[in-house]
VEXMAR-360405 format. One record per residue (C-alpha): residue number from 0; residue in three letters; x, y, z. Coordinates in steps of 0.001 Angstrom, whole numbers. Example, Ala and Ser with C-alpha at 12.3 -4.5 7.8 and 13.67 -1.06 7.14 Angstrom:
2
SITE  seq  type       c1       c2       c3
SITE    0   ALA    12300    -4500     7800
SITE    1   SER    13670    -1060     7140
//
This chain:
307
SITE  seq  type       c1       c2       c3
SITE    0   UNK    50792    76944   167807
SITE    1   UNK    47681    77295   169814
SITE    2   UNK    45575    78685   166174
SITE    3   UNK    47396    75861   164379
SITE    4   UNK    45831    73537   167581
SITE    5   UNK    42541    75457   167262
SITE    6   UNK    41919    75342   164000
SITE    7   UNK    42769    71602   164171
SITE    8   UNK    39999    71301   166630
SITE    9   UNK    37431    73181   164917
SITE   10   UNK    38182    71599   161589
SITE   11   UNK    36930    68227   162920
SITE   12   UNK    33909    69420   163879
SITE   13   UNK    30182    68762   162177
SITE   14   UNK    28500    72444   160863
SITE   15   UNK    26075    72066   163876
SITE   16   UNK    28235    71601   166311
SITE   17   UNK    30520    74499   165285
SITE   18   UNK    27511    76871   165120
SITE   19   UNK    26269    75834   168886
SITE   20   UNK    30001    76375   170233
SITE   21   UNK    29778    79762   167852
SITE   22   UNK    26834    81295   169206
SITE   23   UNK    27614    80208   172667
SITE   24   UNK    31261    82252   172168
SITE   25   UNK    28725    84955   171102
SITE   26   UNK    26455    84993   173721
SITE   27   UNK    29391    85029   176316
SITE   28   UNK    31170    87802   174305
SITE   29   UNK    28000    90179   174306
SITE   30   UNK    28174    89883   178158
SITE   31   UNK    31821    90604   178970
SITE   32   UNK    32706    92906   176132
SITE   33   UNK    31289    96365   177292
SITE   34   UNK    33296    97978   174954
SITE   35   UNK    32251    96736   171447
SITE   36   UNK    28768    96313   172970
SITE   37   UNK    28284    99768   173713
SITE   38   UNK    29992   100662   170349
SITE   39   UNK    27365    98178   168561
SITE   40   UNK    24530    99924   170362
SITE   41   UNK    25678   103633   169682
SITE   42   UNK    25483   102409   165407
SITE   43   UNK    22107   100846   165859
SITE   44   UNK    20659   104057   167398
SITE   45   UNK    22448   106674   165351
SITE   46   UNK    21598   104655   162379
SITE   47   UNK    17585   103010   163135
SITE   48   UNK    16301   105859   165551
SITE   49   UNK    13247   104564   165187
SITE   50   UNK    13929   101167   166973
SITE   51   UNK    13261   100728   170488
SITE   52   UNK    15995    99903   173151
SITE   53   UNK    15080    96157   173075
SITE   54   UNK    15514    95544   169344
SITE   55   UNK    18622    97070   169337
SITE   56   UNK    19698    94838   172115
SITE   57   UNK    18122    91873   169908
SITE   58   UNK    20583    92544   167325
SITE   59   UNK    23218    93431   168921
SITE   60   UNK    23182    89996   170875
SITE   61   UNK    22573    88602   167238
SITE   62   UNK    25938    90294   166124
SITE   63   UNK    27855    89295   168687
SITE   64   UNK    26514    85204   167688
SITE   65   UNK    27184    86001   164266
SITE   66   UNK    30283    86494   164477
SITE   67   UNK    30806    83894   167441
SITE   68   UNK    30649    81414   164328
SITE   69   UNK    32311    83370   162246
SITE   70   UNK    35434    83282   163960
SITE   71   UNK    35299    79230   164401
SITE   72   UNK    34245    78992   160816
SITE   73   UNK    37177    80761   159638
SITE   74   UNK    39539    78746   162358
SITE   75   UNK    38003    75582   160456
SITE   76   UNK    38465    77174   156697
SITE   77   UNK    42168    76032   156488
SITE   78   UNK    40988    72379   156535
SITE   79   UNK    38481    72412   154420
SITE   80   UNK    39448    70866   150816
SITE   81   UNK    38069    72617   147678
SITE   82   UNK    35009    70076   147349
SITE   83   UNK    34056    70691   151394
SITE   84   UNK    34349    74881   150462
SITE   85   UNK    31966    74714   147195
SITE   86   UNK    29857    72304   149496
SITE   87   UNK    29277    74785   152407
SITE   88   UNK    29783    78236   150003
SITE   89   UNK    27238    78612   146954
SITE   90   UNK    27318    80994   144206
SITE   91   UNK    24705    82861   142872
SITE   92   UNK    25628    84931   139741
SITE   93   UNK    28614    82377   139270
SITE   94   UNK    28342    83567   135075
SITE   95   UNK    28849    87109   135994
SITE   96   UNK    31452    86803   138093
SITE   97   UNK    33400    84745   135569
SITE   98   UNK    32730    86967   132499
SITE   99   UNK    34030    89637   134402
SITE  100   UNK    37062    87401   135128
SITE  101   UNK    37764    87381   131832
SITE  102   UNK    38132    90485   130629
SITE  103   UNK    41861    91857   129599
SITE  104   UNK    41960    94717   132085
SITE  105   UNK    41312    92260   134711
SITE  106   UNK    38045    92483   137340
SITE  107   UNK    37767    94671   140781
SITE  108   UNK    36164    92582   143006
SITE  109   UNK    34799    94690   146241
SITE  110   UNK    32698    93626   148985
SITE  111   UNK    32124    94464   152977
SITE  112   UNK    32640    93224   156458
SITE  113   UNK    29209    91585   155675
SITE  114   UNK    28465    87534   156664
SITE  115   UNK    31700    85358   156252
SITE  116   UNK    33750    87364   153733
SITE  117   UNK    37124    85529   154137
SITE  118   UNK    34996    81951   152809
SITE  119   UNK    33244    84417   149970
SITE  120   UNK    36942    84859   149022
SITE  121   UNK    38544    81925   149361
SITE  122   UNK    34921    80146   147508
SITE  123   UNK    35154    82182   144681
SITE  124   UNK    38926    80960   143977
SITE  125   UNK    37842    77585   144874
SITE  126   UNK    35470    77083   142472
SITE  127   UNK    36427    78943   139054
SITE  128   UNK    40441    77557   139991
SITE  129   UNK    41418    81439   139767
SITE  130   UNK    43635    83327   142111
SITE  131   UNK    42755    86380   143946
SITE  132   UNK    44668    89195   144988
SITE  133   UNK    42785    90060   147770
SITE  134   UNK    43652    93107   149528
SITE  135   UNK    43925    93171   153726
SITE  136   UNK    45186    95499   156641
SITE  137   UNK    48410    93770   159020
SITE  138   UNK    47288    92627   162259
SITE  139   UNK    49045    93431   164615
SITE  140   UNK    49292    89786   166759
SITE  141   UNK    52051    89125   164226
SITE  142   UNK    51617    85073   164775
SITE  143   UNK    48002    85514   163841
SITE  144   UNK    49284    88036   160803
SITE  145   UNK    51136    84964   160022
SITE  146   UNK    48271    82308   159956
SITE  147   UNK    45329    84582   158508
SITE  148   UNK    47495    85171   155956
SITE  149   UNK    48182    82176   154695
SITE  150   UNK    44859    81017   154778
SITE  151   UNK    43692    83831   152354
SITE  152   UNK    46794    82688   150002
SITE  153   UNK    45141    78794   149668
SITE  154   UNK    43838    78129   146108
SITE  155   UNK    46970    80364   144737
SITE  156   UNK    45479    83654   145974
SITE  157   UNK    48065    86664   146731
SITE  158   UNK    47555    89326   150285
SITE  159   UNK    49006    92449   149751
SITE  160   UNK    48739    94923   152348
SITE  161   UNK    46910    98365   152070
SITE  162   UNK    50310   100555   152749
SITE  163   UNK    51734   101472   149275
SITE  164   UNK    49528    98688   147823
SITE  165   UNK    47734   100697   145006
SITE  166   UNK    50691   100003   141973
SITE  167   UNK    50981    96712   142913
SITE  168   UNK    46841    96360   142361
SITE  169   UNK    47465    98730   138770
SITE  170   UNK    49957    96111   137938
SITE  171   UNK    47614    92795   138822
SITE  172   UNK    44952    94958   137000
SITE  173   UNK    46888    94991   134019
SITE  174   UNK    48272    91521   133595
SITE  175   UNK    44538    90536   133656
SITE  176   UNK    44381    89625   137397
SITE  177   UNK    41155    89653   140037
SITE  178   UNK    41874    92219   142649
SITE  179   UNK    39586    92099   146076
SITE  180   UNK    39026    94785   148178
SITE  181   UNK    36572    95414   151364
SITE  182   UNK    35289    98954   150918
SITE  183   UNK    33078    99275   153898
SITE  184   UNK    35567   100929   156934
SITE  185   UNK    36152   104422   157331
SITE  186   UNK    39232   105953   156499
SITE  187   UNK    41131   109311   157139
SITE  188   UNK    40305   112448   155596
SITE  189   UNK    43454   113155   153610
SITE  190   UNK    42839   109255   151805
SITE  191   UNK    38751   109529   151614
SITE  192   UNK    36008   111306   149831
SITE  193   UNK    33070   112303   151563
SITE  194   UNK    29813   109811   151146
SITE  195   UNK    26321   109240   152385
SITE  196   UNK    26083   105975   153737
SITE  197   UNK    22756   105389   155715
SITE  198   UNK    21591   108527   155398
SITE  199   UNK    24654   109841   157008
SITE  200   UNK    28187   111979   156223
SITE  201   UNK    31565   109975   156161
SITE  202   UNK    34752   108743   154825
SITE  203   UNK    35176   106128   152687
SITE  204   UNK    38381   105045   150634
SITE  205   UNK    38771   106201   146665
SITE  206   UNK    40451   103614   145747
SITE  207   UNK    38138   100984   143554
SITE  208   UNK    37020   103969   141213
SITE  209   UNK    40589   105588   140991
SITE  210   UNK    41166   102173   139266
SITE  211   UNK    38275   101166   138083
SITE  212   UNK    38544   104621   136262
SITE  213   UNK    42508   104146   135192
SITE  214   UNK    42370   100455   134345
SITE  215   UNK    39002   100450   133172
SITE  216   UNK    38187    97317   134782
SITE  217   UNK    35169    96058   135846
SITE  218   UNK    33927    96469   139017
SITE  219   UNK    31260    93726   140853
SITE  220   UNK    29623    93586   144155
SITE  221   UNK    30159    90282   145830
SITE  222   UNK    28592    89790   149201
SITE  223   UNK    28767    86501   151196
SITE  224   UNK    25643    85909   153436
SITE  225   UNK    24764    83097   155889
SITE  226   UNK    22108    81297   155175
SITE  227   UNK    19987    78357   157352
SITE  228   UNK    21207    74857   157985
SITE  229   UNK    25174    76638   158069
SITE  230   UNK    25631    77242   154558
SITE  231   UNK    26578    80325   152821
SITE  232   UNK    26147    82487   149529
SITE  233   UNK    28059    84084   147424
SITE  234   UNK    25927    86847   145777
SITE  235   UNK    27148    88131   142796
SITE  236   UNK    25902    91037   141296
SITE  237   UNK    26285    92757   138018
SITE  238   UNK    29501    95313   137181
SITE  239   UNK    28748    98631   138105
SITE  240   UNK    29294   101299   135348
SITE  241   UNK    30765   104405   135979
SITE  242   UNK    30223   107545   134162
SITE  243   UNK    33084   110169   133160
SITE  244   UNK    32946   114230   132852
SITE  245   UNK    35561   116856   132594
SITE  246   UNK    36012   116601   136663
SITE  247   UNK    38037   113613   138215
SITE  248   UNK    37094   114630   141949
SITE  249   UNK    33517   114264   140691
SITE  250   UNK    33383   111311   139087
SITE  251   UNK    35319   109396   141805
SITE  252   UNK    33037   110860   144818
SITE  253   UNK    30136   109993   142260
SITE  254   UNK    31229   106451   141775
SITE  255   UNK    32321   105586   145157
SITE  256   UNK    28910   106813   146628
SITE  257   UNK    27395   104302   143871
SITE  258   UNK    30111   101450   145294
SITE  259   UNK    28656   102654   148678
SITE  260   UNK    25035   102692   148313
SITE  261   UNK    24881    99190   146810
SITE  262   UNK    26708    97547   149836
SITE  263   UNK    24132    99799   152113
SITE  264   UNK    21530    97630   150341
SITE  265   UNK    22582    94625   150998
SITE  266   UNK    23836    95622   154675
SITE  267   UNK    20401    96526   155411
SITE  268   UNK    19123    92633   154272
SITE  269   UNK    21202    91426   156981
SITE  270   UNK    22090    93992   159601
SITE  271   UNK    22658    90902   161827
SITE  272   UNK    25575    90226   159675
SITE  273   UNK    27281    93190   159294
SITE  274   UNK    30391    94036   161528
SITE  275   UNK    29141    96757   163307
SITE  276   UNK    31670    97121   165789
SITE  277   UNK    33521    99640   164571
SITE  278   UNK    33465   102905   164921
SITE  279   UNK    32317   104071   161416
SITE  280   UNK    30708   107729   161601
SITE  281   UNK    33637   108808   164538
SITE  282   UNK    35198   111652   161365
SITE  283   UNK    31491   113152   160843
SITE  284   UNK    29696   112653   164192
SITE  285   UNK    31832   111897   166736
SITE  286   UNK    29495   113167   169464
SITE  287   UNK    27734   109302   169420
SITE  288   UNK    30671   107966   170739
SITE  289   UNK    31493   110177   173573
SITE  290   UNK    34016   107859   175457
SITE  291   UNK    36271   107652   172423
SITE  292   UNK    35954   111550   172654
SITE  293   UNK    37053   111362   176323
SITE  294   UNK    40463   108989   175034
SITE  295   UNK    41449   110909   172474
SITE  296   UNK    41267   114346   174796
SITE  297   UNK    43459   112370   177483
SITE  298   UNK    45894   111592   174591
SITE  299   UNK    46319   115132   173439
SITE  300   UNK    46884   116325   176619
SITE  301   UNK    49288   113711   177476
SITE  302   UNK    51158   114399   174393
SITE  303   UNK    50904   118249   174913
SITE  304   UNK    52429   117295   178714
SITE  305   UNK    55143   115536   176690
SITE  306   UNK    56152   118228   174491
//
């Protein structure tokens, strides 16, 4: 009731006045949450050594904004009609996208934790009138499970969740269906390859070249950035190929560190946009976060007091 109420609220309000109340939820966030702050921080300087304290601190405060209106804008997505979507969300590479669409071993879609990737989604169905399986982890709030969830199904698009989801993405695949999937979290070892991804060692998930490689469907890059005045963009770019040898583990590590380095690129346009709060490198180099080191000692010993 209270994100039904919410939503309600935000949906009535003009683009500017959403972004003040956003950035102000930002600014307040950045103060009070130590935890994500100091997480934020720890990326930035394991990631751009060469910046000084205060630009970190610039961005990270630009994060935290970010995603201030991020979270309104998405409260306000489940009022707006299919005209107010294509209004706010743009597409550039629109032609791609839908030749891709097209083809008979239907299209991967992938993309990352990168500007307001929920509208990217939901714009893209909007505008060509084509569902979307888009794939999504549970949340654990399960009345917010409930509502986020059936946002992403507006416009006929289809969640299914990542547990045990791979057949039911060979199946969409095959009936000629659009599968989405974000790409950019880490994952554990015994699902992941290993990857370079800014410069440095770690996990990322298999998954988009196990199938682009078994349904040989395309795969394109979609990435949905803010731009000024409130408005967004879908940018759409061109299928990426994949090559095949005589060695399966090589040509999936191969492609997914191609999958990888293309949404570094476009990470790197906007690192203001990019959902750095997260613990991404913790597998490889878990030495830069040294207080999620000094929780996960406490819970091995408490488990070790329990056996």
């Amino acid at each position: 009731m209270v994100l039904k109420q919410m939503a309600a609220y935000t949906g009535r309000l003009p683009t500017s006045t959403l972004e003040t109340l956003g950035r102000g939820l930002g600014r307040i966030a950045y103060g009070l949450d130590v935890r994500h702050r100091r997480i934020i921080l720890q990326n930035l300087a394991f990631i751009y050594p060469d910046w000084d304290s205060p630009k970190r601190r610039q961005v990270a405060r630009s994060v935290f904004k970010h995603f201030g209106i991020v979270l309104l804008e998405i409260l306000q997505a489940s009022f707006l009609s299919r005209a107010k979507l294509a209004e706010r969300v743009r597409v550039e590479g629109l032609n791609i996208l839908e030749k891709a669409m097209n083809q008979p071993n239907g299209c991967l879609v992938y993309s990352a934790h990168l500007g307001n990737w929920e509208l990217g989604f939901l714009a893209v169905s909007a505008r060509l009138n084509r569902s979307v399986v888009t794939v999504a982890k549970p949340i654990k709030w399960r009345r917010a499970h409930a509502w986020l969830t059936g946002l992403r199904s507006r416009f006929g698009n289809r969640v299914v969740f990542k547990e045990g989801a791979m057949p039911f993405m060979i199946r969409s695949l095959r009936k000629g269906n659009t599968v989405a999937v974000l790409i950019d979290q880490g994952v554990r070892r015994n699902e992941a390859v290993e990857v370079s991804f800014f410069g440095k060692r770690t996990m990322a998930t298999p998954s988009v070249a196990l199938l682009a490689m078994r349904c040989r469907a395309p795969v394109v890059p979609i990435f949905c950035v803010r731009e000024g005045d409130g408005r967004y963009c879908v940018k759409v770019r061109p299928p990426v190929p994949f090559e095949r040898t005589d060695s399966l583990r090589h040509d999936v590590q191969a492609y997914t560190q191609k999958l990888l380095r293309l949404l570094e690129e476009a990470i790197k346009d906007y690192p203001e946009q990019w959902f750095w709060f997260h613990k991404r490198w913790k597998r490889t180099y878990p030495d830069i976060y040294p207080e999620y080191q000094i929780v996960r000692r406490r819970k091995r010993l408490k488990k070790g007091l329990e056996a």
